[in-house]
MARDO-471729 format. One record per atom (N, C-alpha, C, CB): residue in one letter; x, y, z. Coordinates in steps of 0.001 Angstrom, whole numbers, padded with zeros to 6 digits, always signed. Glycine has a CB too. Example, Ala and Ser with C-alpha at 12.3 -4.5 7.8 and 13.67 -1.06 7.14 Angstrom:
2
A+013190-005690+007800 A+012300-004500+007800 A+013200-003300+007800 A+011308-004473+009046 S+012850-002250+007080 S+013670-001060+007140 S+012900+000030+007870 S+014084-000598+005725 
***
This chain:
258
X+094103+130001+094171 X+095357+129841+094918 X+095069+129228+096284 X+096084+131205+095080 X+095954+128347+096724 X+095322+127542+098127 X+096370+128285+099112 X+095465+125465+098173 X+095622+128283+100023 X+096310+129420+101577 X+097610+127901+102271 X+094162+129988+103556 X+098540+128426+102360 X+099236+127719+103115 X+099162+128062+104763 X+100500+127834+102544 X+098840+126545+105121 X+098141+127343+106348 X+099832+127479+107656 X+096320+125980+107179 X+099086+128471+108379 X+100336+129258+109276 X+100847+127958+110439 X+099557+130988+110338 X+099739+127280+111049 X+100094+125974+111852 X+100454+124799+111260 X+099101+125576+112598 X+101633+124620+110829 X+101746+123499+109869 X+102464+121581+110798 X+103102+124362+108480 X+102325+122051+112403 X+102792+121045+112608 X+101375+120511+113720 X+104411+121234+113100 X+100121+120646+113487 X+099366+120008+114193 X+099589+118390+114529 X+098275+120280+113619 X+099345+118216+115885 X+099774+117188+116382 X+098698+116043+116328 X+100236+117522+117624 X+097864+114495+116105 X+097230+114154+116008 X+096897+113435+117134 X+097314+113914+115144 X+096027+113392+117894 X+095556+113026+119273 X+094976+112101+119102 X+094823+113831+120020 X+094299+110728+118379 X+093393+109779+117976 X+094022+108380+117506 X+092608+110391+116915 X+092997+107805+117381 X+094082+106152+116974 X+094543+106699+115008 X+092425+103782+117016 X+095592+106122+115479 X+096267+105520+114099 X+097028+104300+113477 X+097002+106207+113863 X+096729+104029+112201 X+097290+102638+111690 X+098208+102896+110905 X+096399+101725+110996 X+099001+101778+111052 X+100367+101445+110494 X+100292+100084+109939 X+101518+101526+111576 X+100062+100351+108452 X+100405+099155+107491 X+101605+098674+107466 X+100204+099402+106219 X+101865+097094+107545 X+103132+096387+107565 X+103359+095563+107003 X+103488+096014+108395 X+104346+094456+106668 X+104225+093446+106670 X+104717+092638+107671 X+104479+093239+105783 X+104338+090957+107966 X+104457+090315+108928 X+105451+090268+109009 X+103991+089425+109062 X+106451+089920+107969 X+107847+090287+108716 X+108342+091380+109586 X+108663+090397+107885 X+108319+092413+108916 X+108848+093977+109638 X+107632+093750+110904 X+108557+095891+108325 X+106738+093455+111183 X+105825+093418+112282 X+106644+092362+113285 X+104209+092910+111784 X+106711+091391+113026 X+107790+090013+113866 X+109228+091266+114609 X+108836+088317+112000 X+109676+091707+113632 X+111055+092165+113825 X+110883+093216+115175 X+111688+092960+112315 X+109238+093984+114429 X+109244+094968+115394 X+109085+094762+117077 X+108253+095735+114941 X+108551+093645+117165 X+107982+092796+118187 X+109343+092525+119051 X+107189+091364+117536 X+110140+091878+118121 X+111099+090938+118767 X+112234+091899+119265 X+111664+089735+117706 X+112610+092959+118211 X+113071+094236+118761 X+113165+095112+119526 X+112994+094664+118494 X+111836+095168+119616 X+111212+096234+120451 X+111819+097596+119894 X+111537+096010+122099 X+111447+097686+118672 X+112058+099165+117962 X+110671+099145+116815 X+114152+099034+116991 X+110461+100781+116674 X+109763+100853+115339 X+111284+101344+114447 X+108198+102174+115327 X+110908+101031+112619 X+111719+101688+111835 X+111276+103236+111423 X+111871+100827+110712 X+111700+104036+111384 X+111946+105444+110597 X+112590+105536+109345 X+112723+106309+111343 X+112052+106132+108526 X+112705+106149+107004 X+113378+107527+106974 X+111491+105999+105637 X+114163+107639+106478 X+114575+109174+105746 X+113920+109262+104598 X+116153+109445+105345 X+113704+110670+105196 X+112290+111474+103960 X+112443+111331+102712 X+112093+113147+103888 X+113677+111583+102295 X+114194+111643+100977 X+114061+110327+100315 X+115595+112087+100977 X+113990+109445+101045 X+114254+108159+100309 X+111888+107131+100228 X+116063+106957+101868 X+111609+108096+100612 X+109981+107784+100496 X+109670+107479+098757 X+108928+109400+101137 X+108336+106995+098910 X+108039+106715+097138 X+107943+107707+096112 X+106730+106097+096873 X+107307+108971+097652 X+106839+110114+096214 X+108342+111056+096300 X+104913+111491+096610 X+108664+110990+094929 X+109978+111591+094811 X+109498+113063+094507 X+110991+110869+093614 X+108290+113999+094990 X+108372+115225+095653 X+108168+115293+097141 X+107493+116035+095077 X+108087+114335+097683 X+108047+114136+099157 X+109254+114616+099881 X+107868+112710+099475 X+109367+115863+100555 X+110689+116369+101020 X+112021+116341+099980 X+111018+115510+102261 X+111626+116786+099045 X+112649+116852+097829 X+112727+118431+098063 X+112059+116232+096075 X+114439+118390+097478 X+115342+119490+097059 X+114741+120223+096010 X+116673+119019+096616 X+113803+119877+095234 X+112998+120303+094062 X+112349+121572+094368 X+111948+119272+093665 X+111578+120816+095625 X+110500+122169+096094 X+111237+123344+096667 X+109360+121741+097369 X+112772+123311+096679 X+113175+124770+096711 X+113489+125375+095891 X+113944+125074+097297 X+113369+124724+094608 X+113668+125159+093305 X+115127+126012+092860 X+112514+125975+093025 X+115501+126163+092236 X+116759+126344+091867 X+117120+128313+091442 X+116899+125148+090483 X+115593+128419+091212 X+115992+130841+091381 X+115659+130950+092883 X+114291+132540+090170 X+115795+129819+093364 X+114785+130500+095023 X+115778+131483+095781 X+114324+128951+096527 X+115864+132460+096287 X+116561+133344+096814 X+116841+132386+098164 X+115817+134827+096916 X+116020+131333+098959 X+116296+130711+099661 X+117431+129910+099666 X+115514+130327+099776 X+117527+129250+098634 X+118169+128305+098131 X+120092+129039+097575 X+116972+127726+096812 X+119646+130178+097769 X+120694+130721+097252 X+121416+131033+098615 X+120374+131911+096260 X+121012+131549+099594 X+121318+131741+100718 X+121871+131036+101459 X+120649+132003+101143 X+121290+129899+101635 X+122064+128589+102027 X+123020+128075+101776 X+121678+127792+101887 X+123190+127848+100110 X+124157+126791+099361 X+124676+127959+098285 X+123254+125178+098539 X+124923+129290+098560 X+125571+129671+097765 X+125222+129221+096217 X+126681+129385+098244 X+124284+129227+095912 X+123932+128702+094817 X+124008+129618+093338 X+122654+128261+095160 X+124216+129357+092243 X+124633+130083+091331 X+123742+130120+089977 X+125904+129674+091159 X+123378+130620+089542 X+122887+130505+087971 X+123023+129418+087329 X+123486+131337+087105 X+122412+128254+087442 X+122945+127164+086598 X+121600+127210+085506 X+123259+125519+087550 X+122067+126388+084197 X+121375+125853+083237 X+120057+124782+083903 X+122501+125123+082310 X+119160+124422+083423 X+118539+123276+083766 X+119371+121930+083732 X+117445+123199+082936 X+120316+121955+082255 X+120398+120187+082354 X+121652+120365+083861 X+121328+119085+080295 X+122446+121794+083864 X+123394+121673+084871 X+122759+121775+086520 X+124452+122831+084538 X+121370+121963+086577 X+120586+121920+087677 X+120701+120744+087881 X+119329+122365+087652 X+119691+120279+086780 X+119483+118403+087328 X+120641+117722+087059 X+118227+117369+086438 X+121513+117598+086981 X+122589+117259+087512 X+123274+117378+089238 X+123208+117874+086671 X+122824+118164+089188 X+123231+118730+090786 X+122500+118355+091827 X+123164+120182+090979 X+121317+118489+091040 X+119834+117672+092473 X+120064+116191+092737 X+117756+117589+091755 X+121089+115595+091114 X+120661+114225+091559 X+122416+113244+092645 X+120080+113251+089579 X+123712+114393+092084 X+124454+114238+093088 X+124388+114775+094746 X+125375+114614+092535 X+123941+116133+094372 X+123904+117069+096074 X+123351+116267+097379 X+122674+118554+096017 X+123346+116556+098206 X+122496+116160+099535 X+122791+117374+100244 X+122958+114700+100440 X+121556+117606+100516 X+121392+119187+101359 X+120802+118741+102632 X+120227+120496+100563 X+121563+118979+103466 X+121314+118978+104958 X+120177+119420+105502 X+122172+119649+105576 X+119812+120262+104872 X+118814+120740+106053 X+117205+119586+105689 X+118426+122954+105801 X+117723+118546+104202 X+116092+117585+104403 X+116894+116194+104633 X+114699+117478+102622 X+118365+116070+104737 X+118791+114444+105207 X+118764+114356+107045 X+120765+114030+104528 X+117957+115426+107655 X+118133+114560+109139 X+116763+114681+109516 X+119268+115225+110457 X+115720+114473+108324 X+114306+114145+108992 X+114121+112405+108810 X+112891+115121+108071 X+113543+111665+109529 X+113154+110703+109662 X+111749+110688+110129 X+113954+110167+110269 X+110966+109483+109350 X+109648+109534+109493 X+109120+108270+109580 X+109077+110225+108542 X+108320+107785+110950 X+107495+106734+110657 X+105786+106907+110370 X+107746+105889+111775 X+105284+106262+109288 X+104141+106955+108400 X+102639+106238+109151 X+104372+106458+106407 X+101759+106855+109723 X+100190+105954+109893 X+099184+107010+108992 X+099475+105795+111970 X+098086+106073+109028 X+096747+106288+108045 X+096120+106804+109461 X+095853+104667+107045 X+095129+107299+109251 X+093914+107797+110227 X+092887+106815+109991 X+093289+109363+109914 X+093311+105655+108672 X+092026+105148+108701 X+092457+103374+108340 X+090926+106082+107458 X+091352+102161+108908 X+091730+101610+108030 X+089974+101122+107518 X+092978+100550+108480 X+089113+101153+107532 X+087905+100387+107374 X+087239+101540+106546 X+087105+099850+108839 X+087808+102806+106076 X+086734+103678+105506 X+087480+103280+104094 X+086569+105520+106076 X+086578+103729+102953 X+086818+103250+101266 X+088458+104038+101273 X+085295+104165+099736 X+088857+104891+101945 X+090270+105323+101727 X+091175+104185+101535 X+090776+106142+102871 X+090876+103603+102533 X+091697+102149+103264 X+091710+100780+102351 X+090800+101622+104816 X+090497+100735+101277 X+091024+099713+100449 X+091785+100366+099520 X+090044+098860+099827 X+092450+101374+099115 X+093602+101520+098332 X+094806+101022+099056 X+093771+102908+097931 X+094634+101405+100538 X+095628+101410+102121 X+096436+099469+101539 X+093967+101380+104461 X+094920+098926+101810 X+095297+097653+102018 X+095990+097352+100682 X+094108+096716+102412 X+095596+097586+099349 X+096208+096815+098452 X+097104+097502+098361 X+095671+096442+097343 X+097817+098653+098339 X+099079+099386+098470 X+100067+098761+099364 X+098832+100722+098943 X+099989+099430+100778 X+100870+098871+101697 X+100744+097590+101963 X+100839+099449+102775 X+099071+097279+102266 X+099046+095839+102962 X+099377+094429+101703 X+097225+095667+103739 X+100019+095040+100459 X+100548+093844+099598 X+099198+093235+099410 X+101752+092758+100339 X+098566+093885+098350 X+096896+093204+098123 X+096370+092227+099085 X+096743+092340+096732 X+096185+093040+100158 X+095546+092444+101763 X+096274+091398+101658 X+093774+092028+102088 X+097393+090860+102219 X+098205+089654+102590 X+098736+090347+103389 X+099091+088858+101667 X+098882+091056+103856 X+099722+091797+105412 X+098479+092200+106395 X+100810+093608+105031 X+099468+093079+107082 X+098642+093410+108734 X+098585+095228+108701 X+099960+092686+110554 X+097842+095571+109843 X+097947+097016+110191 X+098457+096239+112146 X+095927+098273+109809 X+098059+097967+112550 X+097984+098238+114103 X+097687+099012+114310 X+098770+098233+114859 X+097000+099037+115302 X+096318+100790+116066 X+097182+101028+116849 X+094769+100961+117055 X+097801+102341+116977 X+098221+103128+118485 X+097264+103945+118923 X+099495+104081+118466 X+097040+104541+119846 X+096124+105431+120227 X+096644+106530+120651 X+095347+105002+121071 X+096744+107795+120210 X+097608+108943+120783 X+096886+109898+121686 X+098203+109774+119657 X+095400+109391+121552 X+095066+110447+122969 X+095352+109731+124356 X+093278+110928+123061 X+096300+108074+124153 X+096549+107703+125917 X+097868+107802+126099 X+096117+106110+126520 X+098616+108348+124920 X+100045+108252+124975 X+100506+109503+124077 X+100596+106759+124425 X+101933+109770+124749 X+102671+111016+123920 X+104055+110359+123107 X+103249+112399+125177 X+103721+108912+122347 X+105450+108365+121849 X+106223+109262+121075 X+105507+107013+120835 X+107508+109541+121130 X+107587+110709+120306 X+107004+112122+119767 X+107636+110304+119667 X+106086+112363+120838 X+105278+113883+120585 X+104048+113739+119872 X+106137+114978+119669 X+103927+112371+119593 X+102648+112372+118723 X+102993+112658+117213 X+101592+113517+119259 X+101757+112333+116754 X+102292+112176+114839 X+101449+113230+114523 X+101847+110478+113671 X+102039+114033+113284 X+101900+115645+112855 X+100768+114960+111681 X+103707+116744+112127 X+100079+115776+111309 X+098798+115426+109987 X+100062+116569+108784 X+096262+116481+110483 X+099563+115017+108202 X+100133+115854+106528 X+098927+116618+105963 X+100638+114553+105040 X+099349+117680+105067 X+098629+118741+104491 X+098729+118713+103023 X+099084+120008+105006 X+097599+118117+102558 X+097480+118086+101278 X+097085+119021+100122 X+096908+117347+101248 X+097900+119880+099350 X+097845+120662+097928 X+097702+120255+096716 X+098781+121248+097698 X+097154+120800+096257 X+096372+120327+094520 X+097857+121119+093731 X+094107+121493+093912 X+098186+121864+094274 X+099418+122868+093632 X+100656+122963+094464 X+098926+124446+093474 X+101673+122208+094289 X+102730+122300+095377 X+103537+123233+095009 X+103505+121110+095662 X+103200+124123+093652 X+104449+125224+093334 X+103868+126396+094418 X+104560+125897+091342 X+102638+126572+095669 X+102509+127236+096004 X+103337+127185+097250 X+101496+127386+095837 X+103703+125775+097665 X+104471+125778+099047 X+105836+126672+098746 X+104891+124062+099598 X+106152+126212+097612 X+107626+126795+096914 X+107599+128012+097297 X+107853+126785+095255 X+106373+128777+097135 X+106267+130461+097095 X+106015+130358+098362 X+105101+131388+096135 X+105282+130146+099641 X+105457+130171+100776 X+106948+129745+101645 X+104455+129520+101017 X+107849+129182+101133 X+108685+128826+102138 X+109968+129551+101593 X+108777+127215+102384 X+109780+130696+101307 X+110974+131385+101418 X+110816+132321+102801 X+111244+132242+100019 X+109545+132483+103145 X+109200+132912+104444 X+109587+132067+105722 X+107834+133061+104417 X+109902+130956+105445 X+109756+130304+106828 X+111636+130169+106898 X+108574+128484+106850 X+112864+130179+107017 X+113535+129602+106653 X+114222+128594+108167 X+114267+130556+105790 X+113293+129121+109339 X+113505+128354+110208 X+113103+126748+110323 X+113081+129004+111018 X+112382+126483+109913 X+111375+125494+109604 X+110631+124790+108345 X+110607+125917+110124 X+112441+124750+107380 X+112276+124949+106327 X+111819+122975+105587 X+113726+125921+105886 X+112617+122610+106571 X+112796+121161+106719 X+111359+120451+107163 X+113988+120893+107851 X+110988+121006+108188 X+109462+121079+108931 X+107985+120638+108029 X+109241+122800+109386 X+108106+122217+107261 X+107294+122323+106360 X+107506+121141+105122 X+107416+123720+105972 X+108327+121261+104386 X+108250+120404+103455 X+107681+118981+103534 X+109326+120375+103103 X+107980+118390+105175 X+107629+117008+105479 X+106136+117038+105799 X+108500+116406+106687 X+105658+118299+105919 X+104279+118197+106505 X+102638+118990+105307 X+104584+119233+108221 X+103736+118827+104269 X+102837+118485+102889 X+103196+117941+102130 X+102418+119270+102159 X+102349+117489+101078 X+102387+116425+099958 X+101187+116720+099101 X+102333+114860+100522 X+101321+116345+097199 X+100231+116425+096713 X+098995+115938+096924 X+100408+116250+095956 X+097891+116328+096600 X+096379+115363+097237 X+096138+114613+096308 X+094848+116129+097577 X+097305+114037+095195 X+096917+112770+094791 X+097199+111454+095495 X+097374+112669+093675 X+098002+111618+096726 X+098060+111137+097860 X+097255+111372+098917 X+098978+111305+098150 X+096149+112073+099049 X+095095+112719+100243 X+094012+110890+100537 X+093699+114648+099231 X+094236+109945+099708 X+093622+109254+100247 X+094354+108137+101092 X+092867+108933+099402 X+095334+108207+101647 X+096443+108074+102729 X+095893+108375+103837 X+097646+108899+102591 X+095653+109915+103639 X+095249+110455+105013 X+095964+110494+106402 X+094226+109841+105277 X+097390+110493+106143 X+098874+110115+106654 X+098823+111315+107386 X+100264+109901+105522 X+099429+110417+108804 X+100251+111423+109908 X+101640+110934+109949 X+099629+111385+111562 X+102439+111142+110559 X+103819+110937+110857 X+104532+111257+112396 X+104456+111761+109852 X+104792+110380+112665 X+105888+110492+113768 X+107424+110893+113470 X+105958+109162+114401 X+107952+112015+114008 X+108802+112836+112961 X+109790+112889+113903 X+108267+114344+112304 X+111473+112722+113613 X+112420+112708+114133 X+113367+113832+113561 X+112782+111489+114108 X+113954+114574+114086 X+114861+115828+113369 X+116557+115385+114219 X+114024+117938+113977 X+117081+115009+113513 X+118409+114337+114535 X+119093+115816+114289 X+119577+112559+113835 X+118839+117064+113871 X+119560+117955+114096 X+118640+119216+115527 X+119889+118501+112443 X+117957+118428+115693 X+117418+118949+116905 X+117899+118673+118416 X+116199+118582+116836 X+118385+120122+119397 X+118327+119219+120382 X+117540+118306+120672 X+118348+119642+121168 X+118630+117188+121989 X+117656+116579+122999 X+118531+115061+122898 X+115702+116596+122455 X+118423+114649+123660 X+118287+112986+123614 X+117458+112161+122403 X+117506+112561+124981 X+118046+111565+121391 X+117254+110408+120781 X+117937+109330+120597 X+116694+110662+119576 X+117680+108131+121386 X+118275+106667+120908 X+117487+106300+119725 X+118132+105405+122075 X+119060+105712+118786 X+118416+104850+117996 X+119555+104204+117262 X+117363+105508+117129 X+119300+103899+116457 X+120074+103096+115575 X+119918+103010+114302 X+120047+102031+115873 X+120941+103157+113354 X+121125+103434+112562 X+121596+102097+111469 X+121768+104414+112922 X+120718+102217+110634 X+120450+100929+109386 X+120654+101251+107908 X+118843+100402+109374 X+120780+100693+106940 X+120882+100335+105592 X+121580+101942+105412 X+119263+099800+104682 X+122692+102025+105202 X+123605+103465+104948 X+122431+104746+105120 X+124425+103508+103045 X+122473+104867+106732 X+121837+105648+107575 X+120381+105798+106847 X+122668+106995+107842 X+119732+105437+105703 X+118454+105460+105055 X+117181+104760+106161 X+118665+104547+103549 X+117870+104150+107338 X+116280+104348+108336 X+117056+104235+109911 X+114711+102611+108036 X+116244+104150+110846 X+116776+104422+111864 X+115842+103441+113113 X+116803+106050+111923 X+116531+102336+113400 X+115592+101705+114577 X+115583+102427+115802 X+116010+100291+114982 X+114375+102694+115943 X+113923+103710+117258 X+113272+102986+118491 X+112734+104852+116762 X+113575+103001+119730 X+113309+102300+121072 X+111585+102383+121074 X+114156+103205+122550 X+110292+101025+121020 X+109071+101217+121093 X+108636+100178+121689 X+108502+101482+120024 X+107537+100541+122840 X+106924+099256+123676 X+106240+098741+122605 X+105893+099520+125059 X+105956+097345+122322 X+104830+097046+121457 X+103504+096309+122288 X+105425+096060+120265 X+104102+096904+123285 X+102253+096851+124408 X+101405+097984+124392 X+102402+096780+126301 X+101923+098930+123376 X+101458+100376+123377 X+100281+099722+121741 X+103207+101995+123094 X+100312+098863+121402 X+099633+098448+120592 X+098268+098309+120897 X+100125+097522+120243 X+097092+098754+120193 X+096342+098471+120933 X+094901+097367+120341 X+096122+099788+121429 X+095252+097711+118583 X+094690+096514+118176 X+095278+095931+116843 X+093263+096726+118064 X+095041+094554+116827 X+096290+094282+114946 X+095124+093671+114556 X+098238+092895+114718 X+094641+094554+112932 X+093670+094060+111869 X+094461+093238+110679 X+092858+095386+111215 X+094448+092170+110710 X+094451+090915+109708 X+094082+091898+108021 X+092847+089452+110320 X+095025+091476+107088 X+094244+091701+105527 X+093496+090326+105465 X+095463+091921+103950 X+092508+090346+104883 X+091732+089508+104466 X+092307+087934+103230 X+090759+090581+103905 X+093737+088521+102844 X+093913+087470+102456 X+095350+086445+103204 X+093924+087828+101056 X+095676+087488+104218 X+096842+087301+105220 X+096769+085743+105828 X+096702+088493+106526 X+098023+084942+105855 X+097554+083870+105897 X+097528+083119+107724 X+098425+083169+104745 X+096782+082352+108058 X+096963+081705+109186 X+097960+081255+109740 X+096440+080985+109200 X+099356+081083+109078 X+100307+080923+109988 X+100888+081948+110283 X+101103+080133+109724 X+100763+082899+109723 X+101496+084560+109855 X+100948+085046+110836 X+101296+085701+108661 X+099284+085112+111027 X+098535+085098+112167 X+098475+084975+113479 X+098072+084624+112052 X+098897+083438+113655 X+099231+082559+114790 X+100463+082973+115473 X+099378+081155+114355 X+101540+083271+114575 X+103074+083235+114670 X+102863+084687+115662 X+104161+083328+112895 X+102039+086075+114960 X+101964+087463+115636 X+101543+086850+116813 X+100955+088696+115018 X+100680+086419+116934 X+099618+086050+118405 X+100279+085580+119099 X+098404+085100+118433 X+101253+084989+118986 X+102089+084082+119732 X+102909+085234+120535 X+103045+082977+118728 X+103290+085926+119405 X+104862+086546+119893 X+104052+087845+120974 X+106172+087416+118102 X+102684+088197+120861 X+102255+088825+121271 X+102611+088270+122998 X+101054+088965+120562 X+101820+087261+123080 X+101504+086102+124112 X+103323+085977+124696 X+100661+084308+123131 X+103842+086415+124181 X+105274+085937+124710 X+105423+086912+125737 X+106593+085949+123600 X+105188+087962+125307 X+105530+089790+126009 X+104713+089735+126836 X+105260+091357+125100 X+103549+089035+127204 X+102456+089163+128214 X+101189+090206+127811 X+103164+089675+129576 X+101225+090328+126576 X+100434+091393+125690 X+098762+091319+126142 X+100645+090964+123871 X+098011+091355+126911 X+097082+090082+126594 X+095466+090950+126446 X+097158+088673+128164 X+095950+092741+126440 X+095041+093589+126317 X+094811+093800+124894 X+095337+094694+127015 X+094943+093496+124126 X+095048+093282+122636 X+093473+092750+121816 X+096318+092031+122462 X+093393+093702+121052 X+092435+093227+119895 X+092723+092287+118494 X+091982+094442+119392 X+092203+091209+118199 X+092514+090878+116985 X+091846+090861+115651 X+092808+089984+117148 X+091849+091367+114936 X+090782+091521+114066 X+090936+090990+112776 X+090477+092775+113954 X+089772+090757+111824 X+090247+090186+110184 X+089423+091280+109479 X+089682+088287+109604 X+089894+091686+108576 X+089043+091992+107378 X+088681+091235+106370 X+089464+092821+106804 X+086947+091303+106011 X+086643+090634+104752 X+085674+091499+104357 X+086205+089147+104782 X+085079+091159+103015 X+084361+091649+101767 X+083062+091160+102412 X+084827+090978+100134 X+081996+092583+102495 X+080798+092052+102912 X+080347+091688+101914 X+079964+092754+103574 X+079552+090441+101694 X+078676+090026+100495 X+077726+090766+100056 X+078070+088951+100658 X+076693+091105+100584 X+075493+092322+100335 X+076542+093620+099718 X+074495+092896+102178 X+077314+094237+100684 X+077239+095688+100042 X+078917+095614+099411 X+076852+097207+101433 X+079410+094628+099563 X+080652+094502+098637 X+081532+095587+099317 X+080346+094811+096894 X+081499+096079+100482 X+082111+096993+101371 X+083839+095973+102523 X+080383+097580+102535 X+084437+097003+102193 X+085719+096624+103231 X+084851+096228+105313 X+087136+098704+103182 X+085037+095144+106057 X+084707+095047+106584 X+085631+094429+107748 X+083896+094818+106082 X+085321+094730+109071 X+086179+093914+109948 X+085368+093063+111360 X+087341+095031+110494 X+085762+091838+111146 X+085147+091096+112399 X+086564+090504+113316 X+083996+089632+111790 X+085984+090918+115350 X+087061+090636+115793 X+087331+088996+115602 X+087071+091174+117133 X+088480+088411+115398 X+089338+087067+115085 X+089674+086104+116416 X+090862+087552+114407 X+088335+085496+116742 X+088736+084594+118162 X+089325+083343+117714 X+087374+084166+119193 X+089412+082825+116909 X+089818+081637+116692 X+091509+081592+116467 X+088983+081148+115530 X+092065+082085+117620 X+093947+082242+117432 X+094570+080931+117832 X+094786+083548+118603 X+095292+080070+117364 X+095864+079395+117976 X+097529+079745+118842 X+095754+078516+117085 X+097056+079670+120383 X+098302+080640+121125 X+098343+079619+122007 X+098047+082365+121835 
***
């Protein structure tokens, strides 16, 4: 049985990358906004799903008045309902890594079989949004189920801050938005409220790694727009395939035309 651990919102203090593509990277630039997704709408459809409260949960009953249903009359219900307490998380997602063997799944996943970009932020020189929480990876997620009838404050919390470890080679933190939380948050609201443009310097950038098959005008075009903002503390980097050890590799990229 795996211990669900009691600190579930550790904060991550270190650089992190954010796989993109050059478009959404241009936009972000020109914007000056990062995007946020709503949880619910992520790839892994147990990722902050209504599932993991399962349908005898005494939790679940408490909340939504919930009743004895059949299975097929369950799933029916999971796939009309929207339960409030997981539609006002929003999440923007980074890796902890991009150059370790985790990271070539990273690149051909997100980075569109290396034809896109990453970026480093660094969170031990900055607090954007509180810093990004480390996801917590389980081999058994029916155990969170049995842990979170205990929490019901932080019910929303928890769910976003695990995932199965057939995803552990991600190695994903998150920058996490709760719009039912006090406080001030600007933003803006996109594609039937499913993401949310959020106010971000993109001088807080601190280095952009090239995929290895990413092309030179996509390149040039970032560098440029970089060069527009007065960016000029910036790293540029490429990844390629070392020949000898056939290893993911990165050399910094002087040859920019800006």
């Amino acid at each position: 049985m795996e211990k669900i651990k009691k600190h579930i919102f550790t904060t991550y203090k270190k650089k992190v990358y954010r796989y993109i593509s050059f478009d959404t990277f241009f936009k972000t630039i020109e914007t000056e906004s990062l995007i946020f997704t709503r949880t619910d709408h992520f790839n892994d459809p147990l990722d902050n799903s209504r599932v993991l409260l399962g349908y005898n949960s005494k939790l679940f009953n408490n909340y939504y008045n919930f009743k004895d249903y059949s299975d097929t009359e369950w799933n029916e219900y999971i796939k009309q309902s929207r339960i409030p307490v997981l539609d006002s998380f929003y999440a923007c997602c980074f890796s902890k890594v991009y150059l370790e063997k985790e990271s070539y799944l990273m690149w051909s996943h997100y980075g569109q079989s290396h034809t896109q970009v990453c970026f480093e932020l660094d969170f031990s020189k900055h607090n954007y949004y509180g810093g990004p929480k480390e996801i917590n990876y389980l081999n058994d997620l029916t155990e969170l189920r049995k842990n979170i009838t205990t929490d019901e404050k932080h019910i929303g919390l928890k769910l976003i801050s695990y995932k199965s470890d057939i995803w552990s080679y991600e190695k994903e933190v998150r920058l996490i938005i709760d719009l039912n939380e006090p406080g001030q948050f600007q933003y803006k609201t996109i594609d039937n409220d499913k993401r949310l443009l959020v106010p971000f310097n993109p001088k807080l950038i601190t280095k952009v790694i090239f995929g290895l098959k990413s092309s030179e005008k996509n390149e040039n075009r970032l560098a440029k727009l970089f060069d527009s903002i007065g960016h000029t503390k910036l790293i540029f980097e490429k990844m390629l395939i070392n020949p000898v050890s056939l290893k993911l590799e990165s050399i910094v990229y002087l040859e920019l035309d800006i």
